[in-house]
LUMTOR-302565 format. One record per residue: residue number from 1; residue in one letter; x, y, z of N, C-alpha, C in turn. Coordinates in pm, 1 decimal, decimal comma. Each point is the difference from the previous one (the first is absolute). Example, Ala and Ser with C-alpha at 12.3 -4.5 7.8 and 13.67 -1.06 7.14 Angstrom:
<pts>
  pos  code    n_east   n_north      n_up   ca_east  ca_north     ca_up    c_east   c_north      c_up
    1     A    1319,0    -569,0     780,0     -89,0     119,0       0,0      90,0     120,0       0,0
    2     S     -35,0     105,0     -72,0      82,0     119,0       6,0     -77,0     109,0      73,0
</pts>
This chain:
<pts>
  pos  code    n_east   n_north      n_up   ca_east  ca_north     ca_up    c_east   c_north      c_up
    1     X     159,2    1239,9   -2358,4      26,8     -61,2     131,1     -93,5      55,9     107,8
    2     X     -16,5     128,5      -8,7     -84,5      84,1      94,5    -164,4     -31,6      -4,6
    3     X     -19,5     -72,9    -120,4    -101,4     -26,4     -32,4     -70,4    -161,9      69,5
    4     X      85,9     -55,4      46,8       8,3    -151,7      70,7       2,6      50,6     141,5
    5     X      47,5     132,3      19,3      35,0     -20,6     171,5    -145,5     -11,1      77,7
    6     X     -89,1     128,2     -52,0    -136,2     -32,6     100,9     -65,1    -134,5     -12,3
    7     X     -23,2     -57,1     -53,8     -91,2    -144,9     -45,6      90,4     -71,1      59,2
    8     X     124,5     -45,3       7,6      94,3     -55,5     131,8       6,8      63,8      99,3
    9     X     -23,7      83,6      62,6     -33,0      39,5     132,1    -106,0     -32,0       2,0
   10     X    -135,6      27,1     -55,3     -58,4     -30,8      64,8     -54,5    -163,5      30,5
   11     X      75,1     -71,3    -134,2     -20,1    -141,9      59,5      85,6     -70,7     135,2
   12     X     110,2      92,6      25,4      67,8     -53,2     119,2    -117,3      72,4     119,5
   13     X     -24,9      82,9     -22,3    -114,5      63,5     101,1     -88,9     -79,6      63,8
   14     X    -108,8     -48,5    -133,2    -111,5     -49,8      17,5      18,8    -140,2      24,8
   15     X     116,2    -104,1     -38,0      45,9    -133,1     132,8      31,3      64,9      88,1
   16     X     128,2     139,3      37,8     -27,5     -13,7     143,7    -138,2      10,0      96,3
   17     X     -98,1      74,0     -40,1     -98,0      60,0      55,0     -32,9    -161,1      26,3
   18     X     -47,7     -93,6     -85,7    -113,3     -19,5      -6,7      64,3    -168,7      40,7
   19     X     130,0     -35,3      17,8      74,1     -86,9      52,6      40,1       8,0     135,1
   20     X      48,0     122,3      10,7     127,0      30,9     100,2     159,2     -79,5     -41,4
   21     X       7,9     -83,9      94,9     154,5     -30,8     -21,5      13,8     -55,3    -109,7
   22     X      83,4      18,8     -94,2      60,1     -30,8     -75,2       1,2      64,3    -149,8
   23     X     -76,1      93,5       1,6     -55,4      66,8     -99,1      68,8      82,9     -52,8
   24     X     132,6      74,5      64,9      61,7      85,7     -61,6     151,5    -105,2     -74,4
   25     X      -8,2    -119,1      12,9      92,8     -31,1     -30,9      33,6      -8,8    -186,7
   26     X    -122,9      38,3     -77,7       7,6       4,8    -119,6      75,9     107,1     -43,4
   27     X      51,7     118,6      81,3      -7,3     128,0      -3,2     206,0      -3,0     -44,4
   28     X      47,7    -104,7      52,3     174,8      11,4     -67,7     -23,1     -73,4    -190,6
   29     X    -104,1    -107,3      10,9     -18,4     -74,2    -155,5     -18,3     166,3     -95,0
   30     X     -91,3      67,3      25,2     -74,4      91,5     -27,0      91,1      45,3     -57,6
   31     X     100,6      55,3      99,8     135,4     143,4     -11,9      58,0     -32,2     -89,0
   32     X      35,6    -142,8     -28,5     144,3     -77,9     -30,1     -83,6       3,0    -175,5
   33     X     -94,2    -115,0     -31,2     -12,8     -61,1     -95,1    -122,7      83,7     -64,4
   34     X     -61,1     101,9      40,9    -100,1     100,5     -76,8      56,4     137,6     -24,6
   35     X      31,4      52,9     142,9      51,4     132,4     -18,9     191,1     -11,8     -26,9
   36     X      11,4     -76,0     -41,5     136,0      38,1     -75,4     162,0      32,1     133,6
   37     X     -32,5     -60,3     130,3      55,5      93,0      92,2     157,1    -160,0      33,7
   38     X      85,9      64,5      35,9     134,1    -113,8      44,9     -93,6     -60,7     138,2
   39     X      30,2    -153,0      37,7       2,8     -39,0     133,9      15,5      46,6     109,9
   40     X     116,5      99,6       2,6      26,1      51,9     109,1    -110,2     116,3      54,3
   41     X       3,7      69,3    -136,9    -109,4     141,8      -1,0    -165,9     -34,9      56,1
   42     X      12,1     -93,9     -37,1    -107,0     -40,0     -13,1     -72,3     -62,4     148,8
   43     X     118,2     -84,8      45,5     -37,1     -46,6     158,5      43,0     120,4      92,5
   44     X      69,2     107,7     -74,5     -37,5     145,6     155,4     -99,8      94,8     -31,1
   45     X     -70,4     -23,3    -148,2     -89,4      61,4     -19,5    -107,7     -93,6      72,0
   46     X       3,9    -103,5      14,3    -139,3     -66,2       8,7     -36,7      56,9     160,2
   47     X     143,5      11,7      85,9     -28,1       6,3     122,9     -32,4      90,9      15,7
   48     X      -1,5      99,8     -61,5    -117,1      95,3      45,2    -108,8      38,2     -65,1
   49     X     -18,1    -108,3     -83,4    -153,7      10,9     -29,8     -70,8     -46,8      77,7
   50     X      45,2    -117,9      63,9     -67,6     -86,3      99,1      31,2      77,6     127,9
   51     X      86,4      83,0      32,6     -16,5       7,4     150,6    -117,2     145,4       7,4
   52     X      -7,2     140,4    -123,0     -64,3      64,2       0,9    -196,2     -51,3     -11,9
   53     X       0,7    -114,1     -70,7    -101,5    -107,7     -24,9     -58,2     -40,7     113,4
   54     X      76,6     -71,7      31,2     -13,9     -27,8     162,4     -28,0      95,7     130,3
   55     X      26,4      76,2      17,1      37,5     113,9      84,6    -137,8      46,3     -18,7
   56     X     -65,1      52,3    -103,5    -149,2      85,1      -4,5     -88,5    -126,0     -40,2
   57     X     -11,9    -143,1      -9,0     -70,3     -73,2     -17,0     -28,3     -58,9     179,9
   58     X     119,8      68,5      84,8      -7,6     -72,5     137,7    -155,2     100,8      81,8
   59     X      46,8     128,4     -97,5    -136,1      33,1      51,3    -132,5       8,5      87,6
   60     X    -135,4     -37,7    -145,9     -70,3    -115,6      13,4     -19,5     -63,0     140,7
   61     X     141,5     -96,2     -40,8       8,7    -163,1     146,3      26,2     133,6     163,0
   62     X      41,4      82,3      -2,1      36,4      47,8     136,2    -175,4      83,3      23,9
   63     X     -48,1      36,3     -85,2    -164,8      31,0      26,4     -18,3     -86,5      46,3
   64     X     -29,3    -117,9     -46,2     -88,4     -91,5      58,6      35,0    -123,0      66,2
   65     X     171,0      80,3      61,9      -6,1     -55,4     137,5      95,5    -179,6     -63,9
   66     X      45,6     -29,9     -91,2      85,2     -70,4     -64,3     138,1      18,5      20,5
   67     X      49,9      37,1      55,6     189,9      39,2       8,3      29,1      10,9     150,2
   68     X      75,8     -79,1      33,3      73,3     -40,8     132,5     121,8      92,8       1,0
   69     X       1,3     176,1     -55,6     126,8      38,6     -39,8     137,8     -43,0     111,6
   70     X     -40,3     -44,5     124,2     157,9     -11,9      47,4      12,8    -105,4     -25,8
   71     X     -71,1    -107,3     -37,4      19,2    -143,3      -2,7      79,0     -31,2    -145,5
   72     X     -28,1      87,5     -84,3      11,5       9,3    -161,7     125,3     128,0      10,8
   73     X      44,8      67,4      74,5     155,2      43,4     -15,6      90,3     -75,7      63,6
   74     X     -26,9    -107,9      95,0      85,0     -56,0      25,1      36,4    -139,3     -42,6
   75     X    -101,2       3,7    -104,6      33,7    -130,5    -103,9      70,6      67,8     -95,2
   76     X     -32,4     112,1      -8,5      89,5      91,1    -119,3     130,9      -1,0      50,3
   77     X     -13,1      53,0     101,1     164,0      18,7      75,0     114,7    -135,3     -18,4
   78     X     -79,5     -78,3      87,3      82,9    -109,8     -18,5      37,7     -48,7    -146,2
   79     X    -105,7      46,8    -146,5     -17,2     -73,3     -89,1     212,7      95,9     -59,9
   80     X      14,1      84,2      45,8     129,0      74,8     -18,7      70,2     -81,5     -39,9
   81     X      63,2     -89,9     114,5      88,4     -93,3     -26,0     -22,1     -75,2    -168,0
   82     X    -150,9      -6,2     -35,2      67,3     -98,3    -146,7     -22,7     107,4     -88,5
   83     X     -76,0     108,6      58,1     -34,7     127,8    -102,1     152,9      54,8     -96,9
   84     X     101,4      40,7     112,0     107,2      42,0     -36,6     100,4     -50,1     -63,2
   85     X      52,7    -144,1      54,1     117,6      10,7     -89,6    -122,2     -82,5    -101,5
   86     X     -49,1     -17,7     -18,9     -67,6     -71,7    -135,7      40,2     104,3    -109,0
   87     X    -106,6     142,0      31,3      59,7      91,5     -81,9      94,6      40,3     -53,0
   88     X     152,6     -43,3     110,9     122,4      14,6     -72,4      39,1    -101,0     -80,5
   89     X     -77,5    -101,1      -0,3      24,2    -108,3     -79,2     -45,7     -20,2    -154,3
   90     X     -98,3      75,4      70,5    -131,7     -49,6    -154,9     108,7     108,0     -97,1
   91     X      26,7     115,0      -8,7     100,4      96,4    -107,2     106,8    -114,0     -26,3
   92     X      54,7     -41,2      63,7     175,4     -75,1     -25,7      -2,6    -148,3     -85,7
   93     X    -151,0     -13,4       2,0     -31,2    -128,2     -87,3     -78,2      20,9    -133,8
   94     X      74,3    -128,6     -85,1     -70,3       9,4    -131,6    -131,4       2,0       0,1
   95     X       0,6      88,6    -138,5    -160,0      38,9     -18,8     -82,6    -118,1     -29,1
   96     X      59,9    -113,1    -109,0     -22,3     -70,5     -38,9     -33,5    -114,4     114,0
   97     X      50,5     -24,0     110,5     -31,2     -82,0      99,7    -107,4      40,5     110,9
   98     X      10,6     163,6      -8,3    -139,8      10,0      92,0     -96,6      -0,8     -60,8
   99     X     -28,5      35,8    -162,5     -72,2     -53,4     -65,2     -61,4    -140,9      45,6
  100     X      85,0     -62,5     -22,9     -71,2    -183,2      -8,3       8,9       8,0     125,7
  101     X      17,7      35,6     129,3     -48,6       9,3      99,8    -113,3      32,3      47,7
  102     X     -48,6     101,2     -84,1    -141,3      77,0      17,5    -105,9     -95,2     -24,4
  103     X      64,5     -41,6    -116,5    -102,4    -102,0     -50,1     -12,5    -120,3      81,3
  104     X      83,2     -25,9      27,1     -51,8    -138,9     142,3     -50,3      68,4     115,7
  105     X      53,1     119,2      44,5    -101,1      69,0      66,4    -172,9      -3,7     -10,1
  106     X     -28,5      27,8     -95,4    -114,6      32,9     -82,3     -94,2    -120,2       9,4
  107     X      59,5     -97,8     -11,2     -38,2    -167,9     -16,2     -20,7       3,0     173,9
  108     X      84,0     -29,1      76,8     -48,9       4,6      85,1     -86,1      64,0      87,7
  109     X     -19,9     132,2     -16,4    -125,4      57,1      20,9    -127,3     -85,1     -37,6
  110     X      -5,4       8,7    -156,9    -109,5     -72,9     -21,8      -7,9    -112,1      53,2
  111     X      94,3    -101,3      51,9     -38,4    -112,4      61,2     -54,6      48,2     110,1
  112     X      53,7      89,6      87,9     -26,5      37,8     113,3    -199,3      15,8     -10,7
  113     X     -19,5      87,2     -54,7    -142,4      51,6     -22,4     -58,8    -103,2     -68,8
  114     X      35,3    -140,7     -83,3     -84,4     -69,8     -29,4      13,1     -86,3     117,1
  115     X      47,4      -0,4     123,2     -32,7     -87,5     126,6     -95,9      86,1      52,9
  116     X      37,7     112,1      35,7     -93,8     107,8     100,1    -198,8     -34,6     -71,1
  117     X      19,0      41,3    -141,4    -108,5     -40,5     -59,0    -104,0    -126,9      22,6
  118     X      90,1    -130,3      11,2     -50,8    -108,6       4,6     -21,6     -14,1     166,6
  119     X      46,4      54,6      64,9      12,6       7,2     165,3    -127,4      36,0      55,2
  120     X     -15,5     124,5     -58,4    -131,4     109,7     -14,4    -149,9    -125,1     -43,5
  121     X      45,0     -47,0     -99,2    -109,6     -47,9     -66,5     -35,4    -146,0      93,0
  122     X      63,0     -95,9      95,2      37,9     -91,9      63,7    -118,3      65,0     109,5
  123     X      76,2     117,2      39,8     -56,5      43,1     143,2    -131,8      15,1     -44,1
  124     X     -59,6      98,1    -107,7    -134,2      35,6     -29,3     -65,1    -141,3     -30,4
  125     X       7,4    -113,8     -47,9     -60,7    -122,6       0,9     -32,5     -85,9     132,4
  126     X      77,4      -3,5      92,2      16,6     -14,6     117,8     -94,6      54,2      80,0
  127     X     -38,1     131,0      18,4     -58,7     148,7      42,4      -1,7     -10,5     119,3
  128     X     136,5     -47,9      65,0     -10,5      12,7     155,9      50,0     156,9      28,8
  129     X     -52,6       1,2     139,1      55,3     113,5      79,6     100,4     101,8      -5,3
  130     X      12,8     138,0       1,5     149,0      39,8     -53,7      38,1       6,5     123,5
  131     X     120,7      -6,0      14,2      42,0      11,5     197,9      94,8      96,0     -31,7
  132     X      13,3     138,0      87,1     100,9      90,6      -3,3     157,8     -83,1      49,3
  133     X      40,3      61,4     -45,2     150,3     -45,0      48,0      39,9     102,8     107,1
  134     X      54,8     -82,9     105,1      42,2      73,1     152,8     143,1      61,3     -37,7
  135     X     -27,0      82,9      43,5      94,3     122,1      20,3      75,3      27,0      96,8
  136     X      63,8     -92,1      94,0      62,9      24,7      75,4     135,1      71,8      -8,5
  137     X      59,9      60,1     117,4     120,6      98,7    -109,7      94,3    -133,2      55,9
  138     X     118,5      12,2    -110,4      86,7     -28,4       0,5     136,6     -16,6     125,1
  139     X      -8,4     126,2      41,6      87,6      54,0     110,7     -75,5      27,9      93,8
  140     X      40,2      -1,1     175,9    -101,1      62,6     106,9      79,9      22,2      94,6
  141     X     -11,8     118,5      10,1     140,2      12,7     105,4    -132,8     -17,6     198,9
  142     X     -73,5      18,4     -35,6     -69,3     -29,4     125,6    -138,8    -107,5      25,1
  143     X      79,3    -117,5       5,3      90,4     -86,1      29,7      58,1      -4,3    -138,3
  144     X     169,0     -32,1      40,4      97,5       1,1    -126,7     -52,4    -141,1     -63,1
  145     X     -36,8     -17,0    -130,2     -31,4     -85,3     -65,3      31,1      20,9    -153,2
  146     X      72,3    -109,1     -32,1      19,2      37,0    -209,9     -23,3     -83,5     -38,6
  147     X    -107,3     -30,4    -116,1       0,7    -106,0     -86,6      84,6      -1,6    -140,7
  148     X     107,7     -54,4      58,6     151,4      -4,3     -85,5     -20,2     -64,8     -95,9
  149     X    -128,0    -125,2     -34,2       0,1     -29,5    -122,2     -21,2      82,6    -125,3
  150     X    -133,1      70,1     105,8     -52,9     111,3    -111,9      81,6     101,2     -21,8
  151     X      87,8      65,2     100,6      92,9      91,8     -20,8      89,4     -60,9    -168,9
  152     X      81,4    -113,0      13,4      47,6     -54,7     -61,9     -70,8      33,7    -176,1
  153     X     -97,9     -31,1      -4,2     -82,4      -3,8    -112,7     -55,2     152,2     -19,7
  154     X       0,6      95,4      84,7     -29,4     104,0     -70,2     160,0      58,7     -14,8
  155     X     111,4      -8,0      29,4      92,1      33,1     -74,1      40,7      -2,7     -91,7
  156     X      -3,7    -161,3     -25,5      40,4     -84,6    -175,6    -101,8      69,8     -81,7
  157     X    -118,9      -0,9       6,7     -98,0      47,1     -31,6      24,3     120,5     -84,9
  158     X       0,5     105,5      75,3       4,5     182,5       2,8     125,3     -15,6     -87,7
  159     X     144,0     -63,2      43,2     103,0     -13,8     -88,3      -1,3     -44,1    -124,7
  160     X     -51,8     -73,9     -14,7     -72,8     -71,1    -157,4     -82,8      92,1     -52,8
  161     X    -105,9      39,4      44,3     -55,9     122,7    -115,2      66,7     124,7      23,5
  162     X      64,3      33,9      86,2      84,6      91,9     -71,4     107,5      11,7     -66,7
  163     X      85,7    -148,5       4,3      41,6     -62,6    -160,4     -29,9      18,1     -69,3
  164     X    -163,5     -39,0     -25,7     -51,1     -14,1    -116,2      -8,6     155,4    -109,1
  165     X     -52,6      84,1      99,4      20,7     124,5       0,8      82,3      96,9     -66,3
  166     X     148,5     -64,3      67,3      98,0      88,2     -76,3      29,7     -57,7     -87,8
  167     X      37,5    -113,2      -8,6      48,4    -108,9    -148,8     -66,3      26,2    -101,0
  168     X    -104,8       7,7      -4,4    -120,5     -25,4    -129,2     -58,3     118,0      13,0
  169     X      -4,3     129,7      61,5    -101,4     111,0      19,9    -135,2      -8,3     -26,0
  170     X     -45,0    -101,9      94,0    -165,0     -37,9     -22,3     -40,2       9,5     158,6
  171     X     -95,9      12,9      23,5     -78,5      62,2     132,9      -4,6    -114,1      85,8
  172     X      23,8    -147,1      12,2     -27,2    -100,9      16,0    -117,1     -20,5      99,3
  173     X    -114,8      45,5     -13,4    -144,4     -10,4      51,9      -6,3    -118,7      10,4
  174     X      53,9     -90,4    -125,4     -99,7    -178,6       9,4     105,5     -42,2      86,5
  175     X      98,3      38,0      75,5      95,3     -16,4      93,7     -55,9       1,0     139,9
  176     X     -30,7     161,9      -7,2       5,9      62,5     140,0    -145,5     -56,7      65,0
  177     X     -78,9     -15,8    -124,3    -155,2     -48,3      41,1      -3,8    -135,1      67,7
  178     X      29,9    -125,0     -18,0      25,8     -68,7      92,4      56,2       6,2      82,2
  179     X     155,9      56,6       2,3      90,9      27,1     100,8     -69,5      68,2      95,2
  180     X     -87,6      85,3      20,6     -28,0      47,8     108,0    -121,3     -51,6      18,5
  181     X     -88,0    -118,1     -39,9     -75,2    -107,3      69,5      59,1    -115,8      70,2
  182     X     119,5       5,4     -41,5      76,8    -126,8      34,5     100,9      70,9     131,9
  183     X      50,4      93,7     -41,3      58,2      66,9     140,8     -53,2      69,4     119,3
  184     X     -66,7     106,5     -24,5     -68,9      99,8      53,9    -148,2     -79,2      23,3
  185     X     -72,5     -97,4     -49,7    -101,7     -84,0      17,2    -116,2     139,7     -31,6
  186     X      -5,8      83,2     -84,4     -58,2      84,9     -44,8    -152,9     -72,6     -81,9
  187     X    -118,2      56,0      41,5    -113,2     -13,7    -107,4      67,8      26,3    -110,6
  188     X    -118,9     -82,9    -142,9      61,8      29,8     -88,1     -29,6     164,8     -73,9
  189     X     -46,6      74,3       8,2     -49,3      69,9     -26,4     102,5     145,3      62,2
  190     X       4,2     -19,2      98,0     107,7      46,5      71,0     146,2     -40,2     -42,9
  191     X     -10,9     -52,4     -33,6     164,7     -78,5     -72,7      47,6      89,0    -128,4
  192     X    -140,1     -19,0     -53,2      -5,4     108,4    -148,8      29,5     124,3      56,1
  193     X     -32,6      74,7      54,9     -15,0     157,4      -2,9     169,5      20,4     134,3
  194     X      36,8    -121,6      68,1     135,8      52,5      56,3      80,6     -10,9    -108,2
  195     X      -7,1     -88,4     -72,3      98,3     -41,9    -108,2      39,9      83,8     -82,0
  196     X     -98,4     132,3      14,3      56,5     108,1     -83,8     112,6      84,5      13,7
  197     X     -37,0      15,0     167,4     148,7      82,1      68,9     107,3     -82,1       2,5
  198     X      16,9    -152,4     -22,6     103,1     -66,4     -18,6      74,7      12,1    -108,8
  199     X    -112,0      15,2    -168,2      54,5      30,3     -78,6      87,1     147,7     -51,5
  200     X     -59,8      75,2      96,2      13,2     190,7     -21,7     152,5       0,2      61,6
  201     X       5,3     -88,9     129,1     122,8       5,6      45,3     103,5     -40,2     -55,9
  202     X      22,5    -141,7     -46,6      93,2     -84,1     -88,5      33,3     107,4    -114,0
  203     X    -119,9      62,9    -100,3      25,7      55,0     -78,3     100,7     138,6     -26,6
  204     X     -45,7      60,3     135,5      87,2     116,7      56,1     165,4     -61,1      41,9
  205     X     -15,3    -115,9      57,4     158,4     -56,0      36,9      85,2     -60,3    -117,7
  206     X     -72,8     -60,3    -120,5      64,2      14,5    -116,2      16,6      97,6     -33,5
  207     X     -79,1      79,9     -75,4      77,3      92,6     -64,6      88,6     109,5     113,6
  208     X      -5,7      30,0     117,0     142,6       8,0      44,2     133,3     -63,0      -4,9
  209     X     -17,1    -150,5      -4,3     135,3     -57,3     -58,3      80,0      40,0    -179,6
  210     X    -160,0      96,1     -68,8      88,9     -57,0     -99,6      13,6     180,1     -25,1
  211     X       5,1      81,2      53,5      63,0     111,0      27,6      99,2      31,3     -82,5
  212     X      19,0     129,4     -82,9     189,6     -34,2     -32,8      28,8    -101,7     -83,5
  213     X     -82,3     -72,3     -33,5      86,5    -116,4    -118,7     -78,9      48,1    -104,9
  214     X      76,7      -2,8    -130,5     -27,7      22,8    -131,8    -179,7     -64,4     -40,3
  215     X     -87,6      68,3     -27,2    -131,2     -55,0     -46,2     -56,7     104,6     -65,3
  216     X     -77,0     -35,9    -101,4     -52,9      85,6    -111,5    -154,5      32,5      46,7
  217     X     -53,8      93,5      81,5    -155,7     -31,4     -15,2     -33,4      99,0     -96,3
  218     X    -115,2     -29,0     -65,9     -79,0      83,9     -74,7    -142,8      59,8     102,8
  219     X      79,3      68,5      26,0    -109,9      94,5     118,3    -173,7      15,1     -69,4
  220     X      -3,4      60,3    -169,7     -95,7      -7,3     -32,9    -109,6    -159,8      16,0
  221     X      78,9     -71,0     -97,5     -78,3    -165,1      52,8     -64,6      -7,2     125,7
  222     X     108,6     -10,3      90,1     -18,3     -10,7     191,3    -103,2      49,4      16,0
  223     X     -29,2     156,1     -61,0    -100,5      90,3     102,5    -153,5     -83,7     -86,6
  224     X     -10,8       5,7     -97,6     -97,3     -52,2     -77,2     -57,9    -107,3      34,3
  225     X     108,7    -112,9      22,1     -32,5    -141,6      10,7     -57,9     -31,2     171,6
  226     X      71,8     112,3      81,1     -42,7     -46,6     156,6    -141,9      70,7       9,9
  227     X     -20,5     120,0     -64,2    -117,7      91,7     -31,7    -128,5    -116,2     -41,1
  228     X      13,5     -98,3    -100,1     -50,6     -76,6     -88,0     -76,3    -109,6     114,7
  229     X     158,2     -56,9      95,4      -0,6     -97,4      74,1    -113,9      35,8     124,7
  230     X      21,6     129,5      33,1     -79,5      44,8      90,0    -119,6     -32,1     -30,8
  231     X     -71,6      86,4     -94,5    -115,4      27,3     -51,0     -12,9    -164,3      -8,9
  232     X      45,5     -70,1     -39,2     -87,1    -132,7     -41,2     -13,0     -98,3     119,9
  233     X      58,6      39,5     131,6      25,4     -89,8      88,2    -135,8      73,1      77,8
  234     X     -43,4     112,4      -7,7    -158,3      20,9      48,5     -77,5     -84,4     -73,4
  235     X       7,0      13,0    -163,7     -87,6     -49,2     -79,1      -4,4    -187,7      22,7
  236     X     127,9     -17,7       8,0     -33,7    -161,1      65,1     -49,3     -32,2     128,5
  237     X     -28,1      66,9      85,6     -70,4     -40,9     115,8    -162,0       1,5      -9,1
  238     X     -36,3      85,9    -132,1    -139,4     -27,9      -9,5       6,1    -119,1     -69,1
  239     X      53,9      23,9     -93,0      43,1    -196,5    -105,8     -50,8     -75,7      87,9
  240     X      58,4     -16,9     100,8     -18,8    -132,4      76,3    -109,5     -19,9      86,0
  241     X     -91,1     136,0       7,7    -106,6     -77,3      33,0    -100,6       8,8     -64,5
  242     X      -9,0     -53,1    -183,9     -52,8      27,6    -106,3      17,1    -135,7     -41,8
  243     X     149,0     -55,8      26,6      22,3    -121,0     -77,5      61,8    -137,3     126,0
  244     X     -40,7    -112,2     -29,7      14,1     -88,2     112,6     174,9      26,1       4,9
  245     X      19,8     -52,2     112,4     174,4      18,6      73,6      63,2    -134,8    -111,0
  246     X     -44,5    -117,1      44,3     101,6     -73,9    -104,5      16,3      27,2    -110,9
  247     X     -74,0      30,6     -80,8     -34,8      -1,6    -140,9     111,0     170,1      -1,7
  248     X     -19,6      36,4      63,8     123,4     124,9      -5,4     117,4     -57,9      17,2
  249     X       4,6     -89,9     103,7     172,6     -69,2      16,0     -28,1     -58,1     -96,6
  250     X     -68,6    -100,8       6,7     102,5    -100,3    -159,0      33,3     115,0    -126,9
  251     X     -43,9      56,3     -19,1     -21,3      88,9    -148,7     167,4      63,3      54,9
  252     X      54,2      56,5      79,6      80,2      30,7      50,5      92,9    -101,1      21,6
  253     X       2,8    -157,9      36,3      81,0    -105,8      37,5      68,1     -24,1    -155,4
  254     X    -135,9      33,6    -119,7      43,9     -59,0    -133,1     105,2     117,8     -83,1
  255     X     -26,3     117,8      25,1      56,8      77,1     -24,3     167,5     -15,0      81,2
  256     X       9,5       2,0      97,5     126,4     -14,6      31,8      79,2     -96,1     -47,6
  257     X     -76,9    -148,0       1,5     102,0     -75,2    -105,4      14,7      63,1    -100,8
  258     X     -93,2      42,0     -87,8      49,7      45,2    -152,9     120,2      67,7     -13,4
  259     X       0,2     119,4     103,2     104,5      95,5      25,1     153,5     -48,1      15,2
  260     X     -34,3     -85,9      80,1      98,8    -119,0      73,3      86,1     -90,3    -106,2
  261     X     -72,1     -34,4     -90,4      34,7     -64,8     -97,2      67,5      69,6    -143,0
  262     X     -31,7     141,8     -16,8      25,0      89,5    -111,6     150,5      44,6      78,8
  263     X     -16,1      21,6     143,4     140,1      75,0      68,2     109,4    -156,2     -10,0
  264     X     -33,5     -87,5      34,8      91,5    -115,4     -28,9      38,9     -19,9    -155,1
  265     X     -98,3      -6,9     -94,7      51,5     -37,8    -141,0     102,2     116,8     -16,0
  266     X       3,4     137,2      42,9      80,6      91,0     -69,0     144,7     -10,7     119,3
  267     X      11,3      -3,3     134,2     103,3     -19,3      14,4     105,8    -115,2      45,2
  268     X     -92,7    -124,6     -25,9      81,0    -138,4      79,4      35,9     -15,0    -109,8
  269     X      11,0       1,6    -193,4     104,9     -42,8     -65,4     113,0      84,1     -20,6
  270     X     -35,1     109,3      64,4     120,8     103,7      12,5     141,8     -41,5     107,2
  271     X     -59,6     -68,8      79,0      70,9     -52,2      80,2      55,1    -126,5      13,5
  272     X     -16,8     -86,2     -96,9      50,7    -118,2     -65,1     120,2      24,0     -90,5
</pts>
């Protein structure tokens, strides 16, 4: 078993590096269906692979000036509300159903990233202009002014990936990464490197909910596999600028179905 953990860390590593969002989400398939670990163990182990992952991969992005840190704790903050009771939820439910949950999870990611992909590729054919997105704040207390729509949408928002968060113990990057272009009207680039403190936070507010309740970790695995995850999430940031960006997502879009599809065959006839 010990023998699988580095070569899975470091493949959750080297998508995160070399992806960003969404990359650690292989990292509960991993626990569950390679390393031998229960559902439960497995989604409070993941959360701190991903939030220690996250946390020294934010790094990097705060050198060079990438991380909005108050803008990205208070997407964290707010993300509480779905961070927490998710967590008390995700333990009290069958294994077998967050299973086949994951897996439509999983699917939709990849849909997600095979739009972003084709979006990307639309715009580069096109080759118009990039226009920053305005940044106006939200709130102004001089003159009092709120744009309540946007308020509106970065709540649901922050609440939803930190749902995502505690339910499934996955970092939800391919979440937070639009969400904070779409809320916060963040460059994209900047989106990536806040999105980290969004994930570090959520991750820290799950596993406080799940405190005190019965879970098995195998401390050895954990230290190995986040060790693994680390190391490969440097090594994927050179990846990517070695190998073109789509051709990394799709290779990544195809892989998640596969995953997607192996986690459904084993637990949706269980549940029939």
């Amino acid at each position: 078993m010990l023998a699988l953990t580095i070569p899975l860390g470091l493949l959750v590593g080297i998508t995160l590096g070399a992806l960003g969002g969404g990359g650690s989400i292989l990292t509960v398939p991993a626990l569950v269906y390679l390393l031998g670990q229960d559902v439960r163990s497995a989604t409070t182990g993941s959360l701190i692979i991903v939030g220690i992952t996250t946390a020294i991969g934010m790094i990097p992005h705060l050198r060079a000036g990438r991380v909005r840190l108050g803008q990205g704790l208070v997407f964290g903050l707010l993300g509480v509300a779905g961070a927490y009771p998710a967590s008390l939820l995700s333990v009290r439910v069958d294994p077998q159903v967050l299973l086949a949950a994951f897996a439509g999870l999983l699917l939709v990611v990849a849909g997600l990233m095979t739009h972003r992909r084709r979006s990307a590729a639309r715009s580069a054919r096109a080759g118009g202009p990039v226009v920053e997105a305005r940044t106006s704040p939200i709130l102004s207390l001089r003159p009092l002014r709120c744009d309540c729509g946007r308020a509106a949408v970065l709540v649901l928002t922050a609440a939803g990936v930190g749902l995502l968060t505690g339910f499934f113990g996955v970092g939800g990057g391919f979440a937070a990464v639009p969400a904070l272009v779409l809320a916060l009207r963040l460059p994209m680039p900047v989106a990536v490197g806040t999105s980290l403190v969004v994930i570090s936070v959520n991750s820290v507010t799950s596993l406080a909910a799940r405190l005190g309740q019965e879970v098995s970790l195998d401390w050895a695995v954990l230290g190995l596999f986040t060790a693994a995850a680390v190391a490969g999430s440097l090594l994927g940031s050179r990846v990517v600028t070695r190998v073109r960006p789509e051709r990394l997502s799709l290779a990544f879009t195809v892989l998640l179905v596969l995953v997607a599809v192996a986690m459904a065959a084993q637990s949706v006839p269980r549940l029939v």
